[in-house]
C-alpha positions as CSV (number, residue, x, y, z in Angstrom):
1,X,9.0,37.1,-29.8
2,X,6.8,34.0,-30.9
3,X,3.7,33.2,-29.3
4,X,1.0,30.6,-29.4
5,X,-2.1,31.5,-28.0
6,X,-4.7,28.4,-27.3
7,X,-8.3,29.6,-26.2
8,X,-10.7,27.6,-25.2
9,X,-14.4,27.4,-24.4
10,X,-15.0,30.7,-22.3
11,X,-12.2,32.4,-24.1
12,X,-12.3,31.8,-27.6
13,X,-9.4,32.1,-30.0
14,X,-10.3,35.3,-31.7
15,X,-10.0,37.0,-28.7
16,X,-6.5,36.2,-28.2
17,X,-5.9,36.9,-32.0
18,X,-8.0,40.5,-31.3
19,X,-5.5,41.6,-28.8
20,X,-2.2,40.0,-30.0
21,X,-2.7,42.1,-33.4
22,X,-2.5,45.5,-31.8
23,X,0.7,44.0,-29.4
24,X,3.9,45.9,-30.1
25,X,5.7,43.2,-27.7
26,X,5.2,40.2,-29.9
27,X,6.5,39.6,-33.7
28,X,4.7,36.6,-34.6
29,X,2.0,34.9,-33.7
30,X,-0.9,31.8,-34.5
31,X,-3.8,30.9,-32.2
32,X,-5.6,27.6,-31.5
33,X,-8.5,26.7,-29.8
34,X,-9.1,23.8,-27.5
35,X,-12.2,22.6,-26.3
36,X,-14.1,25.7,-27.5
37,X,-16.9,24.1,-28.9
38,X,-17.3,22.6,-25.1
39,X,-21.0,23.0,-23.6
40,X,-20.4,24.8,-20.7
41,X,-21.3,22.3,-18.5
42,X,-18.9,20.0,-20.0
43,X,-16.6,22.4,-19.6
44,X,-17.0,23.5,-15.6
45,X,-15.9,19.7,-15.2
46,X,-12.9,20.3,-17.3
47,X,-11.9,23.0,-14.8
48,X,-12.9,21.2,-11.9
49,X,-10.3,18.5,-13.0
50,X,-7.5,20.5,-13.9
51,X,-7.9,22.6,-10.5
52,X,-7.9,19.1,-8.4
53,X,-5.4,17.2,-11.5
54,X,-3.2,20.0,-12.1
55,X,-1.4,20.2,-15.7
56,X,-1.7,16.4,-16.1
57,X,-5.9,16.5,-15.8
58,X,-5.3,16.5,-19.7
59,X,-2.9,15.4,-22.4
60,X,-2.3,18.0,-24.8
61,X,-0.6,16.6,-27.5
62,X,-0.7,17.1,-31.7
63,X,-0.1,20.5,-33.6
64,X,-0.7,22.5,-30.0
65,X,2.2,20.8,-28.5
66,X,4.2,20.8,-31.2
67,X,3.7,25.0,-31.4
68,X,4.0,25.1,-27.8
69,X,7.5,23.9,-28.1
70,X,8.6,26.1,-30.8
71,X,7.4,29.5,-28.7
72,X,9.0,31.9,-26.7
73,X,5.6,32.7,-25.2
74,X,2.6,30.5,-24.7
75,X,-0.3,31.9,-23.9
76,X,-3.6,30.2,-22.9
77,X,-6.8,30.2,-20.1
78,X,-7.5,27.0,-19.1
79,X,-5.2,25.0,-21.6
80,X,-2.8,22.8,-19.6
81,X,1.0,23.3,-20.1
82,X,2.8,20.0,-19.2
83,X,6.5,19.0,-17.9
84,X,7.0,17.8,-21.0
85,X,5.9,20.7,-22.7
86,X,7.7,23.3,-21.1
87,X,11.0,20.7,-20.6
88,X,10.9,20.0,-24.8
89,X,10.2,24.2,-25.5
90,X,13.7,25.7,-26.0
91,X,13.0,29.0,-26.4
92,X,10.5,29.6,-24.3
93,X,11.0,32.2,-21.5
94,X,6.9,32.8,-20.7
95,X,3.9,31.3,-19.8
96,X,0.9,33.2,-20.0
97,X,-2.3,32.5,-18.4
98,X,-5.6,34.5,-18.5
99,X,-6.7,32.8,-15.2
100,X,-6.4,34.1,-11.9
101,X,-4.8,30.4,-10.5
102,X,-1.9,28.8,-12.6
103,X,-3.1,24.7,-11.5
104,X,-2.7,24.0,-15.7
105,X,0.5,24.8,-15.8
106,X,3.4,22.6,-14.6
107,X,5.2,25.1,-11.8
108,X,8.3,23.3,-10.4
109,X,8.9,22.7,-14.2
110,X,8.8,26.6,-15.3
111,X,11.0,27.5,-12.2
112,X,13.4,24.6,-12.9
113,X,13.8,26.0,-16.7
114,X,14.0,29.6,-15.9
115,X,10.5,30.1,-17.6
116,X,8.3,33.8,-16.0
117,X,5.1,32.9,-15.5
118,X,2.4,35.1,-15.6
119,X,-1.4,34.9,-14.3
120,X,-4.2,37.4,-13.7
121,X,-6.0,37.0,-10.4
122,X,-7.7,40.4,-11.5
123,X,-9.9,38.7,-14.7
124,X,-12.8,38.6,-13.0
125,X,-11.8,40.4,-9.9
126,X,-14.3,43.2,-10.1
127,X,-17.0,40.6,-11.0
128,X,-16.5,38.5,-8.1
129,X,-16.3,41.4,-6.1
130,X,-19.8,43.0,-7.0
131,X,-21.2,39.8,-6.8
132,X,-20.2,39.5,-3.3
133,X,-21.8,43.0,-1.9
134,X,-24.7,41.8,-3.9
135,X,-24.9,38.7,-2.6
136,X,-24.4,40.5,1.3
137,X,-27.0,43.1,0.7
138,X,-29.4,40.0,-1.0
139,X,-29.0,37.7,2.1
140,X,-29.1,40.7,4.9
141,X,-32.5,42.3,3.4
142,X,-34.4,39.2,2.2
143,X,-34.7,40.6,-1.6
144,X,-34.8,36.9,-3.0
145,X,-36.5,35.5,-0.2
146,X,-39.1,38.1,-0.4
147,X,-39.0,38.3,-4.2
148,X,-40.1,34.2,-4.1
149,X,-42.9,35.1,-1.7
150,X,-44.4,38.0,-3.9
151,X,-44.1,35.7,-6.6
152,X,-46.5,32.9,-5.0
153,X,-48.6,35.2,-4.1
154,X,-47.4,36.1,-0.5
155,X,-47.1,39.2,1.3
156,X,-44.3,38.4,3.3
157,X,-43.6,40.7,6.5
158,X,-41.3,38.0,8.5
159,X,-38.0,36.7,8.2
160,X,-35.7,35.2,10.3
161,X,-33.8,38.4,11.0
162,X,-36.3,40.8,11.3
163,X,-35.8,41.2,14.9
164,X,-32.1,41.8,14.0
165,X,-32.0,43.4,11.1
166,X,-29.6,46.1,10.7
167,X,-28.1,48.3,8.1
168,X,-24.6,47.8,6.6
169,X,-22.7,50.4,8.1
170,X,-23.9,49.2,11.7
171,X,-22.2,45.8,10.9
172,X,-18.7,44.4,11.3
173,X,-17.4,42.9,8.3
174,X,-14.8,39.9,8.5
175,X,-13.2,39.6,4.9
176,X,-10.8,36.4,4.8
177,X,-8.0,36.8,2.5
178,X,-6.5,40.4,1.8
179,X,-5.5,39.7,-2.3
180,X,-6.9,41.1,-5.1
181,X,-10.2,40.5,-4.6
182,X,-10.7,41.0,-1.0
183,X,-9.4,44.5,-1.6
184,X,-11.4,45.5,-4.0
185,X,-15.0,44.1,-1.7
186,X,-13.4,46.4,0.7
187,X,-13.2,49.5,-1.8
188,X,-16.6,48.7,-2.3
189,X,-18.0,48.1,1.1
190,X,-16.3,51.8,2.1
191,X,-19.0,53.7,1.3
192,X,-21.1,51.4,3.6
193,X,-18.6,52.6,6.5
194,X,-19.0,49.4,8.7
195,X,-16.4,48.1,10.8
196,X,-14.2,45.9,8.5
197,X,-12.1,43.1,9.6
198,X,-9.5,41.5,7.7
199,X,-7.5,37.8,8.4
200,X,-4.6,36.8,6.1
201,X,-1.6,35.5,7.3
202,X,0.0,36.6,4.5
203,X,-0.7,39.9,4.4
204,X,1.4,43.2,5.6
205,X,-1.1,44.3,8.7
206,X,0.3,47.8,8.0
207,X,-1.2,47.5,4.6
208,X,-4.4,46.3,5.8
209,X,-4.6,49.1,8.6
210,X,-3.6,52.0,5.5
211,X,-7.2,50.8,4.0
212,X,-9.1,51.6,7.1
213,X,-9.7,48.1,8.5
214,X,-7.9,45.9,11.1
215,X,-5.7,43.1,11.0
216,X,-7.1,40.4,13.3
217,X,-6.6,36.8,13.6
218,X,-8.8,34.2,12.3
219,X,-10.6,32.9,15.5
220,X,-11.2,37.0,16.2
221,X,-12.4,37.5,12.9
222,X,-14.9,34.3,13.6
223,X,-16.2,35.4,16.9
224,X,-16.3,39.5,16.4
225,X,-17.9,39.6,12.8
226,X,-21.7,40.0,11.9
227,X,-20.4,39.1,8.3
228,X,-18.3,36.8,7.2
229,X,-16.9,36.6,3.7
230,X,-14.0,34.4,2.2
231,X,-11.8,35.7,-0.9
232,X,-8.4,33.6,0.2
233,X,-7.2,30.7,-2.3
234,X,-7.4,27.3,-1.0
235,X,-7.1,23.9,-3.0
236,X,-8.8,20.5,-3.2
237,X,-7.4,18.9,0.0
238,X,-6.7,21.6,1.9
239,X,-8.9,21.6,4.9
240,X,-11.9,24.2,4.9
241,X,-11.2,27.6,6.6
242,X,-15.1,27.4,7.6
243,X,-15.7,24.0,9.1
244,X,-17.5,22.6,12.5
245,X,-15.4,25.0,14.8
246,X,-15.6,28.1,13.1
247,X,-19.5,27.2,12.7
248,X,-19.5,27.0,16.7
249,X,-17.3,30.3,17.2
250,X,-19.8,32.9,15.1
251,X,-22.2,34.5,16.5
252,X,-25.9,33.1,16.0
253,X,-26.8,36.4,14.2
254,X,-23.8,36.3,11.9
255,X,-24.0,35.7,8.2
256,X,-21.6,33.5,6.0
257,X,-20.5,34.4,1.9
258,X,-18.8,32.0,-0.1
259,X,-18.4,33.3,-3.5
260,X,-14.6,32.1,-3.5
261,X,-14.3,27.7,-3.9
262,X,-16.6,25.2,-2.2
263,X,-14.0,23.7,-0.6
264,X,-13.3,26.7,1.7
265,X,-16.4,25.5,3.6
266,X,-17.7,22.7,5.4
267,X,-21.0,21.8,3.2
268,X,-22.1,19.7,5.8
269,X,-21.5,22.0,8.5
270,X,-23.1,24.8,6.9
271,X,-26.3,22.6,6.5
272,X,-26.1,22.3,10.7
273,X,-25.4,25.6,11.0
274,X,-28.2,26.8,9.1
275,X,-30.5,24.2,10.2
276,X,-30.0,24.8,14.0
277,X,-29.5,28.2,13.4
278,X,-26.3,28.3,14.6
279,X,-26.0,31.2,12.9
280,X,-28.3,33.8,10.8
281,X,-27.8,33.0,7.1
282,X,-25.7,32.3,4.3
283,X,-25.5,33.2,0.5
284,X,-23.4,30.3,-1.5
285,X,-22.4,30.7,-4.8
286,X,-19.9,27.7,-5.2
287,X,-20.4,24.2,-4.5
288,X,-18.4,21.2,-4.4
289,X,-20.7,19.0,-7.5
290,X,-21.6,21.3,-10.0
291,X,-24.7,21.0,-11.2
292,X,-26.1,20.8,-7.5
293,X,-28.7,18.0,-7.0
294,X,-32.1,19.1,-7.1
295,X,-32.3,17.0,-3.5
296,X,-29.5,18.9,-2.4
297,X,-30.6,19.4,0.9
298,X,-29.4,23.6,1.6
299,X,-31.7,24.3,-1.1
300,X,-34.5,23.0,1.6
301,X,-33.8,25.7,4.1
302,X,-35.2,29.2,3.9
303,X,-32.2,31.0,5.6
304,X,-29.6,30.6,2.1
305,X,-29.1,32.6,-0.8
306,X,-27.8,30.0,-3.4
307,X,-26.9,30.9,-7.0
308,X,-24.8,28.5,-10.0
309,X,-21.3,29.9,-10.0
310,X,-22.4,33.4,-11.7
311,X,-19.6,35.2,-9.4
312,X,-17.2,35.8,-12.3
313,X,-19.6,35.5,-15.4
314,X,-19.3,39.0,-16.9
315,X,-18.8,39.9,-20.3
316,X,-15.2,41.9,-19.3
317,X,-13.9,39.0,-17.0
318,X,-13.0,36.9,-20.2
319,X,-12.9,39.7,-23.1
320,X,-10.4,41.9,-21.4
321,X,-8.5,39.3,-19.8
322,X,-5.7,38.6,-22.8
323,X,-5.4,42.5,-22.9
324,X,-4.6,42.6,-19.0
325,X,-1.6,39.7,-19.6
326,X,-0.3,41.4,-22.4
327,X,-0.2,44.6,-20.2
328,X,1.7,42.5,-17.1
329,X,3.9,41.1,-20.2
330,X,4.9,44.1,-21.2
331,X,5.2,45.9,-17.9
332,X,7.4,42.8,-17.3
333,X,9.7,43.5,-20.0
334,X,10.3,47.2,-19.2
């Protein structure tokens, strides 16, 4: 088979060309870059538009269109693959992306032409999901809080949950969204042992129960957990699964972690929340404008854990991702 492999900023060329050397799947191949001399910056906004644009966010058009039309397998990260692309590409019978979401590619197009596409939600699935028990055990034990006070010179002995303060395992855990990720923050929250809940509407509740946790519904999940992380895929203009009602159903102890999409929460219901102490705390690692104003006011309030976007910014989640698709490709083909 022929493929043209496009990387871009945070997965450059040569490591499509690395893993496409040692493939015994594909015959020929030539790799171009697009955007990879991006700032990274400029290059969160390019992502932020295709994930609210979709394939159309930008026109690729030149010698990368002109490849992508002679292939039987395209392969790229962020790189959008149009209608027109896939509609003009005669031969082509794959689309590969190194993303977890498939927003740059043209779907109703590859399933009106017969074309297998194939993501990976698990790039940075272990990433994200470390990040998140980090981000749990930072927000529930004050290390940053208490880590900016030593800092400036404080001793600091109270918090706002000290009078609450528990361990893990005496917590119940509300994990919304039961893919990829969500499963692997509950392999890792196992040897914790607390209670874990799960909501997804999707999901098989027999597979949920099979990994020790229970299948609940969202406004249970909401009232009964002392945590509350979200790892389900939502899209710009989709409503939040956290907004003004959820805020009112959790507990006043409970704890909120977003290391999924900003729009999955309410920004300006969190900043009640937290501000009225509606509930206990939060740790926010997404947020709808990135770069964050240095006025934004959440960063004002001493009950958040707020960090730029690092959820996924490991070294393996973009080196080892072409190697993972070429692995589903050729699982595919077997």
């Amino acid at each position: 088979m022929k493929c043209v492999a496009v990387g871009d900023m945070m997965i450059p060329s040569i490591y499509f060309r690395r893993e496409l050397e040692k493939s015994s799947i594909i015959d020929e191949f030539i790799c171009k870059s697009w955007k990879e001399n991006s700032s990274k910056d400029d290059f969160r906004e390019v992502i932020r538009k295709i994930e609210t644009q979709g394939a159309s966010a930008f026109e690729v058009e030149g010698e990368i269109a002109d490849l992508m039309k002679k292939a039987d397998v395209i392969f790229v990260h962020q790189c959008p693959v149009s209608k027109e692309v896939i509609k003009e590409a005669e031969n082509l019978k794959y689309i590969l992306s190194c993303r977890g979401g498939v927003e740059n590619i043209d779907m109703e197009a590859a399933k009106e032409k017969g074309v297998k596409v194939i993501n990976c939600p698990a790039h940075n699935a272990y990433a994200v999901a470390e990040y998140t028990i980090g981000m749990i055990l930072n927000e529930l034990r004050n290390i940053t809080r208490s880590c900016t006070a030593l800092k400036s010179g404080e001793w600091r002995e109270k918090y706002q949950n000290s009078e609450t303060l528990t361990e893990v395992r005496s917590q119940t855990i509300g994990i919304i969204g039961f893919g990829t990720i969500g499963r692997l923050v509950i392999e890792r929250l196992k040897g914790f042992h607390p209670t874990i809940l799960v909501h997804d509407p999707f999901a098989d509740e027999d597979e949920i129960r099979e990994e020790g946790c229970k299948p609940v519904t969202k406004e249970e999940l909401i009232k009964q957990s002392d945590i509350i992380t979200i790892h389900a895929r939502i899209k710009a203009g989709d409503p939040p699964i956290i907004g003004k009602e959820e805020f009112d159903q959790m507990k006043d102890t409970a704890y909120l972690i977003n290391t999924a999409r900003a729009v999955a929460v309410d920004m300006k219901e969190l900043y009640r929340a937290l501000s009225e102490h509606k509930i206990m705390g939060a740790a926010i690692d997404v947020f709808p404008t990135e770069p964050i104003s240095k006025d934004e006011p959440l960063l004002k309030l001493d009950n958040i854990t707020v960090t730029n976007h690092q959820g996924g910014a490991t070294v393996e989640s973009y080196v080892k991702a072409p190697e993972m698709v070429l692995d589903m490709l050729k699982h595919s083909l077997e």
